[in-house]
DSSP file (Angstrom, degrees, kcal/mol; ACC not computed):
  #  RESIDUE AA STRUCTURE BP1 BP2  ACC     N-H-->O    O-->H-N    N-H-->O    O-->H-N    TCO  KAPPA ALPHA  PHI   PSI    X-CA   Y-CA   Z-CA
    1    1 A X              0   0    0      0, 0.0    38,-3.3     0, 0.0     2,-0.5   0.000 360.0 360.0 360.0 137.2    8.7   -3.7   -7.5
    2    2 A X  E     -AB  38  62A   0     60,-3.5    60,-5.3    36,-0.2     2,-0.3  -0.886 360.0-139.4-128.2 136.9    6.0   -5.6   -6.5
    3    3 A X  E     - B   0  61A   0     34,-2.7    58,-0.2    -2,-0.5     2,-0.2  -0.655  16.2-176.6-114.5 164.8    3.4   -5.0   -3.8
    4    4 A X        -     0   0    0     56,-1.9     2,-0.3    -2,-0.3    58,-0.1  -0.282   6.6-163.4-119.1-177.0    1.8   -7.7   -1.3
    5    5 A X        -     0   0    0     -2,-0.2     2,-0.5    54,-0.2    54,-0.3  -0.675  18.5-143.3 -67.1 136.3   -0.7   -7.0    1.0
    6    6 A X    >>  -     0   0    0     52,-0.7     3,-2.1    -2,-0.3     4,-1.2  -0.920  14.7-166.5-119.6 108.6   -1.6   -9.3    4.0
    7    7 A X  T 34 S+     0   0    0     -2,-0.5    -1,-0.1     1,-0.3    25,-0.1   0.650  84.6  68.7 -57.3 -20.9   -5.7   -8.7    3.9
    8    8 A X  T 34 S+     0   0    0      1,-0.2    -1,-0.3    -3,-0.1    50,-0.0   0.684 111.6  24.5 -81.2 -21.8   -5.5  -10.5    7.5
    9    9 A X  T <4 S+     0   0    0     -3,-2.1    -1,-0.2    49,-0.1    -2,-0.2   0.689  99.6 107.8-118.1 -18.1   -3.5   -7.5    9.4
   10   10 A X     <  -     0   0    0     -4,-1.2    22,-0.1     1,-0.1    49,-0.0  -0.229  43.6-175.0 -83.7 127.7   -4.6   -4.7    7.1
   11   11 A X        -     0   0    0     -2,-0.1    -1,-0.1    20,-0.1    -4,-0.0   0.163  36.8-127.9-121.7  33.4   -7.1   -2.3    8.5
   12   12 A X        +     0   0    0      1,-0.1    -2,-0.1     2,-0.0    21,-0.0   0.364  53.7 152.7  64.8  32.4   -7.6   -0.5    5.8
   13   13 A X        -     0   0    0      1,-0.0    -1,-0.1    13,-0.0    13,-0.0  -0.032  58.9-115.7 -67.3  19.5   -6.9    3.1    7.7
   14   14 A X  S  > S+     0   0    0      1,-0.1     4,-4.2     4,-0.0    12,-0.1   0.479  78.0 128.4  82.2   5.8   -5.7    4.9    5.0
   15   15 A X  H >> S+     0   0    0      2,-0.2     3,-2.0     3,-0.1     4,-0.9   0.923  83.2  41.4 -37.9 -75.9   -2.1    5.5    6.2
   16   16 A X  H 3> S+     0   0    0      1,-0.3     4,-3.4     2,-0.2     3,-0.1   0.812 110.0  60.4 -59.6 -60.8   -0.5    4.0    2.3
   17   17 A X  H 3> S+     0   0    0      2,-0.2     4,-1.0     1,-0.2    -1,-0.3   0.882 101.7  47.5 -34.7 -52.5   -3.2    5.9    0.7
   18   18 A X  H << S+     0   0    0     -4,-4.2     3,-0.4    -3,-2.0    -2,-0.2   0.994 125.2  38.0 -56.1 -40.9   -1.8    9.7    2.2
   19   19 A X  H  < S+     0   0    0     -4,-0.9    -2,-0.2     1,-0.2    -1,-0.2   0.905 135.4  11.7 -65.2 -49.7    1.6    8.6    1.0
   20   20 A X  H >X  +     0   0    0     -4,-3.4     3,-2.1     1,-0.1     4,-1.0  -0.194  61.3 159.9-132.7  61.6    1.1    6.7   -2.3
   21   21 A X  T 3< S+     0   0    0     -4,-1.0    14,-0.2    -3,-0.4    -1,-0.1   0.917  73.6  73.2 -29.6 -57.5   -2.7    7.2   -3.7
   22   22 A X  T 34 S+     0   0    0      1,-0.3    -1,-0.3    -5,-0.1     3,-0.1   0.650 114.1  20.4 -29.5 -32.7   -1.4    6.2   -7.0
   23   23 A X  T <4 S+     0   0    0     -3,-2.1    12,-5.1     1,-0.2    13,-0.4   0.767 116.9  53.9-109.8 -46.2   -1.3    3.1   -5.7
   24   24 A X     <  -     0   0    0     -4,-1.0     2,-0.3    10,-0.2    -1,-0.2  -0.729  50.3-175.7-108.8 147.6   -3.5    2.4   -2.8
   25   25 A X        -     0   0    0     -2,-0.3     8,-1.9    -3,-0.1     2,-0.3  -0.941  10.8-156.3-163.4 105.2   -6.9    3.1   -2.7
   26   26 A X  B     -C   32   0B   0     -2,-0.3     2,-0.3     6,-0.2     6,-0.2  -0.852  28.3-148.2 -88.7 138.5   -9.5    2.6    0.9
   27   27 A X    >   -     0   0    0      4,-2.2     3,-0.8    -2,-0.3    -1,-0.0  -0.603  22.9-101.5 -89.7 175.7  -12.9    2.1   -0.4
   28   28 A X  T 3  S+     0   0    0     -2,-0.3     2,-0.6     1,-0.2    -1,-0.1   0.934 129.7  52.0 -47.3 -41.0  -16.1    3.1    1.2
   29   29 A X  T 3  S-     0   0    0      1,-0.1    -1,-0.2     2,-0.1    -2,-0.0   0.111 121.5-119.9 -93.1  31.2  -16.7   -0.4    2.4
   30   30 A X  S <  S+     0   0    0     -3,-0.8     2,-0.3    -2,-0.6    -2,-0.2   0.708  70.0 130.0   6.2  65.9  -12.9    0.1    3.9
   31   31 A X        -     0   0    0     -6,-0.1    -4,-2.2   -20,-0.0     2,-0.4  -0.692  56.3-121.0 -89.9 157.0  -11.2   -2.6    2.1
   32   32 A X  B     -C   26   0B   0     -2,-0.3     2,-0.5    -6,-0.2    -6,-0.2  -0.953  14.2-153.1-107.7 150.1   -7.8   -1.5    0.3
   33   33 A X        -     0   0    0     -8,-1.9     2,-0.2    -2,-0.4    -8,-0.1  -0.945  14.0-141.4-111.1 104.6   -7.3   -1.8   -2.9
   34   34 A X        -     0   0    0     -2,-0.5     3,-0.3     1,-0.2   -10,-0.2  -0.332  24.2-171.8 -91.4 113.6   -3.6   -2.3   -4.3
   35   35 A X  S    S+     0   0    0    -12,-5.1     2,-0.4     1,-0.3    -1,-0.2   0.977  80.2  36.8 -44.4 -66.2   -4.1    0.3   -7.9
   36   36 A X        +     0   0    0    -13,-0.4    -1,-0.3     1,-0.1   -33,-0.1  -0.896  61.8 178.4-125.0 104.3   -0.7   -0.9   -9.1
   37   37 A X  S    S+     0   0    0     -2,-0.4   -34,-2.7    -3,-0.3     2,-0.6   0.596  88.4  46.6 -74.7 -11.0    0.3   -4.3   -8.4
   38   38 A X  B    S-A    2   0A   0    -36,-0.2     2,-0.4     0, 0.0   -36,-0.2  -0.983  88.2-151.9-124.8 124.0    3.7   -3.6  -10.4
   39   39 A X        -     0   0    0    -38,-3.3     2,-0.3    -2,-0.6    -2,-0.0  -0.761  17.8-129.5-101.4 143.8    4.8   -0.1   -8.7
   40   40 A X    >>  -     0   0    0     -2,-0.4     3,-3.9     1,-0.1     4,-0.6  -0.711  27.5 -96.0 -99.4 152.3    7.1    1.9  -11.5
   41   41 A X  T 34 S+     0   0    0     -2,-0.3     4,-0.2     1,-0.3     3,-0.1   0.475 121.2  61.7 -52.9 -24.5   10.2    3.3  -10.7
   42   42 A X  T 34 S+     0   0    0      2,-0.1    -1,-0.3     1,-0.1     4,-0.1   0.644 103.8  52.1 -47.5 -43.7    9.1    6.5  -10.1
   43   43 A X  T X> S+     0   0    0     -3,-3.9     4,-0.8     1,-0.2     3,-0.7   0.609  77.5  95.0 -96.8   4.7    6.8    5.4   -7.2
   44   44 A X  H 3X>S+     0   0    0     -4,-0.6     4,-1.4     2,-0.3     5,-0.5   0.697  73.7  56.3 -67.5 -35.7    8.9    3.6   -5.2
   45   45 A X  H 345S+     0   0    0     -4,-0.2    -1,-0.2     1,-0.2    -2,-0.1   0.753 111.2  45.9 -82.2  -7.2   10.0    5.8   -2.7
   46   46 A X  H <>5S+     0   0    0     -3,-0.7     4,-0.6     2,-0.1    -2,-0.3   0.470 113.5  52.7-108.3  -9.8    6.3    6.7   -1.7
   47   47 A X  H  X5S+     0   0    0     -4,-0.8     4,-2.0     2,-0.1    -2,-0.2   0.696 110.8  45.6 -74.3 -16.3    5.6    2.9   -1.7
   48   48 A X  H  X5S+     0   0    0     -4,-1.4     4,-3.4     1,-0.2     5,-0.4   0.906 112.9  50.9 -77.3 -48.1    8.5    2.2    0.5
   49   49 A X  H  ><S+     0   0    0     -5,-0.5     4,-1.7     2,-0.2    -1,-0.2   0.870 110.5  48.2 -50.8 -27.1    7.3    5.1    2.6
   50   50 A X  H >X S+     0   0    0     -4,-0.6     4,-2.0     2,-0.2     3,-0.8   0.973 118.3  44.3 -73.9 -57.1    3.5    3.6    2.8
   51   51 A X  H 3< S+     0   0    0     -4,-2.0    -2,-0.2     1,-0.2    -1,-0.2   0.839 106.5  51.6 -56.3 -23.9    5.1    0.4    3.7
   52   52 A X  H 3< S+     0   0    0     -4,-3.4    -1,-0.2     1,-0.1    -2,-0.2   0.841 120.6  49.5 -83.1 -21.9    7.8    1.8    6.4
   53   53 A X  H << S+     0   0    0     -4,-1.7     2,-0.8    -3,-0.8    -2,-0.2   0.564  71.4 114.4 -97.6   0.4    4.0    3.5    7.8
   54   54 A X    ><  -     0   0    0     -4,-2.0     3,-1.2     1,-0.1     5,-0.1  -0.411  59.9-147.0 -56.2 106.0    1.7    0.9    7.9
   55   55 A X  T 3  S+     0   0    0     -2,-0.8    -1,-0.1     1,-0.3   -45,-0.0   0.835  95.7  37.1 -40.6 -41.4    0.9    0.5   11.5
   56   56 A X  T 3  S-     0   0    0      2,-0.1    -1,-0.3    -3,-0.0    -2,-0.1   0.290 109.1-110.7-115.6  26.3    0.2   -3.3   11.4
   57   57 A X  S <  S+     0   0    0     -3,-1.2     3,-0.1     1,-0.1    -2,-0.1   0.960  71.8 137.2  59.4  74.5    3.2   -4.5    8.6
   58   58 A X        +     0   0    0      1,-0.2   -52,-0.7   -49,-0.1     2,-0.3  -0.133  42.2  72.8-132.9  64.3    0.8   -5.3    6.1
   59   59 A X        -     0   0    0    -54,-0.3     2,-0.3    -8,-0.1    -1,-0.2  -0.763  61.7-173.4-174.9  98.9    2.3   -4.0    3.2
   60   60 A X        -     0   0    0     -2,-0.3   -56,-1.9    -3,-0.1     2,-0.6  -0.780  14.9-144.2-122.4 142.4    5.4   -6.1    1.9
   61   61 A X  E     -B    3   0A   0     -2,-0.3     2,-0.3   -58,-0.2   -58,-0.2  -0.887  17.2-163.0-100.3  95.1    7.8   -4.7   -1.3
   62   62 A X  E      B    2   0A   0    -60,-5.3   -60,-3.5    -2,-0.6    -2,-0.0  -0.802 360.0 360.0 -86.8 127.2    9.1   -7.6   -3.6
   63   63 A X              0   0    0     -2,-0.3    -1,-0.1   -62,-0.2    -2,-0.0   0.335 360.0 360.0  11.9 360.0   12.0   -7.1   -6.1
C-alpha cells in the first residue's frame, strides 16, 4: 500500500498523525511528512483509518 498526499488540501492538523505516527509526521513548521511512503501490512488499518479521518480527503491509499 502506497500513500499519496495532496499537499494542496492538507492542513497539516495532525488528525493521520493520532492514528498512524508511524507514518505521518506534522512538523513544527506544520507541513506533514509521509515517514513511510510504502505502508507494511501491519499498518494498514491505522493508515486507512488516518485516511477515512482526514477532514479535507487529502490522504489517498494506492494498491
Amino acid at each position: 500500500m502506497k500513500v499519496v498526499v495532496d499537499y494542496d488540501l492538507c492542513e497539516a492538523n495532525g488528525l493521520c498523525m493520532q492514528h498512524c505516527p508511524e507514518v505521518f509526521r506534522v512538523e513544527d513548521d506544520d507541513t506533514l511528512t509521509v515517514l513511510l511512503a510504502e505502508v507494511p501490512d501491519e499498518l494498514s488499518a491505522k493508515c486507512q483509518e488516518a485516511e477515512r479521518r482526514c477532514p479535507r480527503q487529502a490522504i489517498q491509499l494506492e494498491d
